[in-house]
RODO-2510 file (C-alpha; in nm, 4 decimals, decimal comma):
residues 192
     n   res          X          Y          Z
     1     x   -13,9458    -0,5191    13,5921
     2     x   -14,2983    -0,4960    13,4519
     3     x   -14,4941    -0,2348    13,6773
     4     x   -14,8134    -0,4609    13,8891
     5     x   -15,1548    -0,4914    13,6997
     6     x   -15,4420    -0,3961    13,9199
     7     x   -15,7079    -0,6423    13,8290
     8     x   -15,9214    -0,5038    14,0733
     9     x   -15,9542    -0,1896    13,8738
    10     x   -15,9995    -0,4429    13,5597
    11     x   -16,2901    -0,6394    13,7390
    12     x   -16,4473    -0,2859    13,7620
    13     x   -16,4581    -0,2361    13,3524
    14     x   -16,5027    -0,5830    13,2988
    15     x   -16,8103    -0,6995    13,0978
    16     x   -16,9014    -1,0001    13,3515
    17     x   -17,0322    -1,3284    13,1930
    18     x   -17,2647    -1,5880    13,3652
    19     x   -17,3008    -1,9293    13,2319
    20     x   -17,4355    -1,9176    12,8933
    21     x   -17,2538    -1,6112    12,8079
    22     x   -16,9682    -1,5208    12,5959
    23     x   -16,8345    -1,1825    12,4401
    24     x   -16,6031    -1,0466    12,2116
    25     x   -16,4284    -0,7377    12,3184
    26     x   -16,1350    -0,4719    12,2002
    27     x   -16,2178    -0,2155    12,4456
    28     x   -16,2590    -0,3366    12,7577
    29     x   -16,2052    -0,6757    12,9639
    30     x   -16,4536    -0,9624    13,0305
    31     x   -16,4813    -1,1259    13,3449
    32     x   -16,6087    -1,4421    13,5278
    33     x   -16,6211    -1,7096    13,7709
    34     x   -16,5841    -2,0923    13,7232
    35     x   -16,6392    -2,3647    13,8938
    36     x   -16,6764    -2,6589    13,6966
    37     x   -16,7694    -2,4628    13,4335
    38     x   -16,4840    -2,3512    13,1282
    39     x   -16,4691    -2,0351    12,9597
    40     x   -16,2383    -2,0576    12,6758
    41     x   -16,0543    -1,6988    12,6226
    42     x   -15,9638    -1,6570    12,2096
    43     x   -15,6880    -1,3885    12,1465
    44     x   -15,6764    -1,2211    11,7737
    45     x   -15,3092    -1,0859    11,8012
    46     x   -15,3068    -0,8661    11,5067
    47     x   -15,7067    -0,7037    11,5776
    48     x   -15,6249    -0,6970    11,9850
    49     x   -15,9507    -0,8890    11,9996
    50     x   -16,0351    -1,1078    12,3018
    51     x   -16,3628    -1,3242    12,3110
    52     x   -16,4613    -1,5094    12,5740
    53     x   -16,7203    -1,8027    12,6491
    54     x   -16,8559    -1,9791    12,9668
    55     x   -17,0516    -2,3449    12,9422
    56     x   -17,1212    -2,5842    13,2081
    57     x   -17,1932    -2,9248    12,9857
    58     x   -16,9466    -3,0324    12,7339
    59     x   -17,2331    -3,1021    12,4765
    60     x   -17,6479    -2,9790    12,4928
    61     x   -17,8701    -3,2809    12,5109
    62     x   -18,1421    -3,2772    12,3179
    63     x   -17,9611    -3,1193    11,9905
    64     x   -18,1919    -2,8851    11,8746
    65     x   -18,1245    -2,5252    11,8385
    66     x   -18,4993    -2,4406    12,0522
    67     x   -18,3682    -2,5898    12,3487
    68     x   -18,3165    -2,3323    12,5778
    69     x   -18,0450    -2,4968    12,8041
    70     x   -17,8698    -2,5222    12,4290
    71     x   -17,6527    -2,1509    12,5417
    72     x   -17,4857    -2,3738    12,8379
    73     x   -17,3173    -2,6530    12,5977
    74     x   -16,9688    -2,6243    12,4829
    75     x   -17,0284    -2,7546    12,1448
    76     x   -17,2484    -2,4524    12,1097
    77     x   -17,0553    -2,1766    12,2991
    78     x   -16,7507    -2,2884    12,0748
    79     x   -16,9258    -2,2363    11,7796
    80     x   -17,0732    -1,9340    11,8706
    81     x   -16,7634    -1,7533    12,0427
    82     x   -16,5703    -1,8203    11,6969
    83     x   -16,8284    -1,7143    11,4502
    84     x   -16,8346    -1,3715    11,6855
    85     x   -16,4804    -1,3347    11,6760
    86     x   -16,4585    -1,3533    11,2706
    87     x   -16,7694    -1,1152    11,2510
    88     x   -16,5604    -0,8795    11,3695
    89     x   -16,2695    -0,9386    11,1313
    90     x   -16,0759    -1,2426    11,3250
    91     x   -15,8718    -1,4241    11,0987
    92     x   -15,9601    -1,8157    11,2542
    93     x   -15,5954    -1,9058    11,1825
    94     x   -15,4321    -1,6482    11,3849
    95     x   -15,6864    -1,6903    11,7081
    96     x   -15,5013    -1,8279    12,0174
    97     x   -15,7025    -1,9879    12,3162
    98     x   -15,6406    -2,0101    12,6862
    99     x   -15,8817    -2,2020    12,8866
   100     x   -15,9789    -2,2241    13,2682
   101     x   -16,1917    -2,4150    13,5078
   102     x   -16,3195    -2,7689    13,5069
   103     x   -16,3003    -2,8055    13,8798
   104     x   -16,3909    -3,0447    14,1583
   105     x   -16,6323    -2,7919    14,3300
   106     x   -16,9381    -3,0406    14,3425
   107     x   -16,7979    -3,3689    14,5273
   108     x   -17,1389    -3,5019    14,5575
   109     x   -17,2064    -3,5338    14,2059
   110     x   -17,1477    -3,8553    14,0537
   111     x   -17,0333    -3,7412    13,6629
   112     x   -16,7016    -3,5718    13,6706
   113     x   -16,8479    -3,2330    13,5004
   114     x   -16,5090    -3,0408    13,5374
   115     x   -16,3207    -3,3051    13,4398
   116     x   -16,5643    -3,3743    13,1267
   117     x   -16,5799    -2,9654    13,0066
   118     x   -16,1886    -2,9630    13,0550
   119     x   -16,1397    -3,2873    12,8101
   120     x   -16,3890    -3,1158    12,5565
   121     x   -16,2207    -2,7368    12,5453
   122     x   -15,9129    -2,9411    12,4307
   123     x   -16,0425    -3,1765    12,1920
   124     x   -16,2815    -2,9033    12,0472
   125     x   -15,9694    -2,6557    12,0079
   126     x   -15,7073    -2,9258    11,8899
   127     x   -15,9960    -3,0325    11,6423
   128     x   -16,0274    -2,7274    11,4968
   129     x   -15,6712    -2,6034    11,4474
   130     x   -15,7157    -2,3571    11,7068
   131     x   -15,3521    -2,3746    11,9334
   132     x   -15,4350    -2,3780    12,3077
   133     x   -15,1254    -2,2059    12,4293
   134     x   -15,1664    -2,1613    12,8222
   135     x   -15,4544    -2,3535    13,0751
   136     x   -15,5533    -2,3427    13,4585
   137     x   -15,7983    -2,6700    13,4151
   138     x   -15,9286    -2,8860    13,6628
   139     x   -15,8068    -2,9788    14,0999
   140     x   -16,0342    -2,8800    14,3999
   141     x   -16,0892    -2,5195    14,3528
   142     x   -16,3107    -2,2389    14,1684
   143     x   -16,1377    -1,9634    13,9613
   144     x   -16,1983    -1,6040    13,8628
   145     x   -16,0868    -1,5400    13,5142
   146     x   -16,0188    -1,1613    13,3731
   147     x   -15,9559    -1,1464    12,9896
   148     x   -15,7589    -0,8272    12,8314
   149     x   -15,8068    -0,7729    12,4675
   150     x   -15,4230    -0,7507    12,4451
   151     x   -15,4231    -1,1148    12,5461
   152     x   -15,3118    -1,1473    12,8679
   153     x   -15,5841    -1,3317    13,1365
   154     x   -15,5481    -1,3135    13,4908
   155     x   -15,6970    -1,5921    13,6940
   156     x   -15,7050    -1,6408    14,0453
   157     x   -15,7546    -1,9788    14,2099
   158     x   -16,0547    -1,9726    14,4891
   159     x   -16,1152    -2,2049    14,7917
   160     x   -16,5063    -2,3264    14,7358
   161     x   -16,5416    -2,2099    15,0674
   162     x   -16,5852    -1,8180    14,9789
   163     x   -16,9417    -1,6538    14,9254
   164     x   -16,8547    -1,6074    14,5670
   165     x   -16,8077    -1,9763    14,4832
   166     x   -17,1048    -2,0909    14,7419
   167     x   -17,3475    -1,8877    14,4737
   168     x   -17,1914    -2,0263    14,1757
   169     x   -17,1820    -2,4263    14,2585
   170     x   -17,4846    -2,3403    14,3913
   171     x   -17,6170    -2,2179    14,0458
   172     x   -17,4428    -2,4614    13,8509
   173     x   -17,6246    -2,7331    14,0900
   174     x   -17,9442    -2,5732    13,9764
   175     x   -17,8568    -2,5926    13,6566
   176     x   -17,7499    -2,9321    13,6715
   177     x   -18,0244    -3,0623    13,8126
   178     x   -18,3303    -2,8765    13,6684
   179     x   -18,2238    -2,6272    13,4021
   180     x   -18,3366    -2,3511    13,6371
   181     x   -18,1525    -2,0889    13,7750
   182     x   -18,3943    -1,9272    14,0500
   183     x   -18,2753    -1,6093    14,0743
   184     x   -18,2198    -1,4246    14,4113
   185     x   -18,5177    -1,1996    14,5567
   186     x   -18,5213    -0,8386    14,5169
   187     x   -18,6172    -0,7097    14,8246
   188     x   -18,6442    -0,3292    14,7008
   189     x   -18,6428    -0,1788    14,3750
   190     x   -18,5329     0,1940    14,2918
   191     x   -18,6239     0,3657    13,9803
   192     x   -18,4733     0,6886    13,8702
***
């Protein structure tokens, strides 16, 4: 019997992505939390290479590359995330994906966002050869997604009651509605 993983301990190395972000990582795992946002995980077996991505709209809206919101679209993060992975020596037709998220987390809002990013991550992968070999997509709940560059993610299903997943609809509500993510007040600031 395999011994437990502690993903705490994993969360602790973890580079942590917000929305916008991706990585590509052999050293160390990345992190994040969804809610009806997808990060898309890509797995280079033979490099141990993981990459991972996190968008909240399936496609940017105005098109061009000066828009700033332009890092949150799928049809961006996709592109980017891959071209990362083969700058580091990926071979595209060995890369694996697992995706997460797309949830209900927003009920008030009347486009089905999760729903929407989940439907593009497949299309997107199937499109490009890529095989999509395991998903936790869409239902009434947030997630917290640890990639490992040996491939395996972790992902732990959230009630959207929890502190965690109260900041992150509430950013992606932000987001959604102005493009602005007002960041929290620092109160005190040490320098050493």
């Amino acid at each position: 019997m395999p011994e437990p993983v502690d993903t705490r301990a994993l969360e602790r190395q973890a580079k942590t992505l917000h929305p916008g972000g991706w990585a590509v990582e052999s050293d160390r795992p990345i992190a994040t939390i969804l809610g009806s946002c997808v990060a898309v995980c890509l797995y280079e077996p033979r490099l141990g290479l993981c990459g991972m991505n996190h968008f909240l709209l399936p496609r940017r809206h105005s098109g061009g590359e000066d828009d700033p919101d332009v890092v949150l679209a799928g049809d961006y993060a996709m592109e980017v995330l891959v071209n990362a992975m083969l700058a580091r020596g990926a071979n595209k037709s060995r890369l694996v994906a697992k995706a997460f998220g797309g949830g209900t987390v927003v009920h008030s809002l009347q486009t089905m966002i999760g729903e929407d990013n989940a439907k593009f991550a497949r299309a997107w992968l199937q499109r490009e050869g890529i095989a999509l070999v395991a998903e936790d997509l869409g239902g009434a709940c947030s997630r917290k997604v640890i990639a490992v560059p040996d491939g395996d993610v972790f992902c732990r299903r959230m009630a959207v009651a929890t502190p965690d997943v109260e900041e992150a609809v509430k950013r992606e509500w932000r987001w959604q509605n102005t493009g602005i993510d007002t960041p929290t007040p620092i109160r005190r600031i040490e320098l050493f």
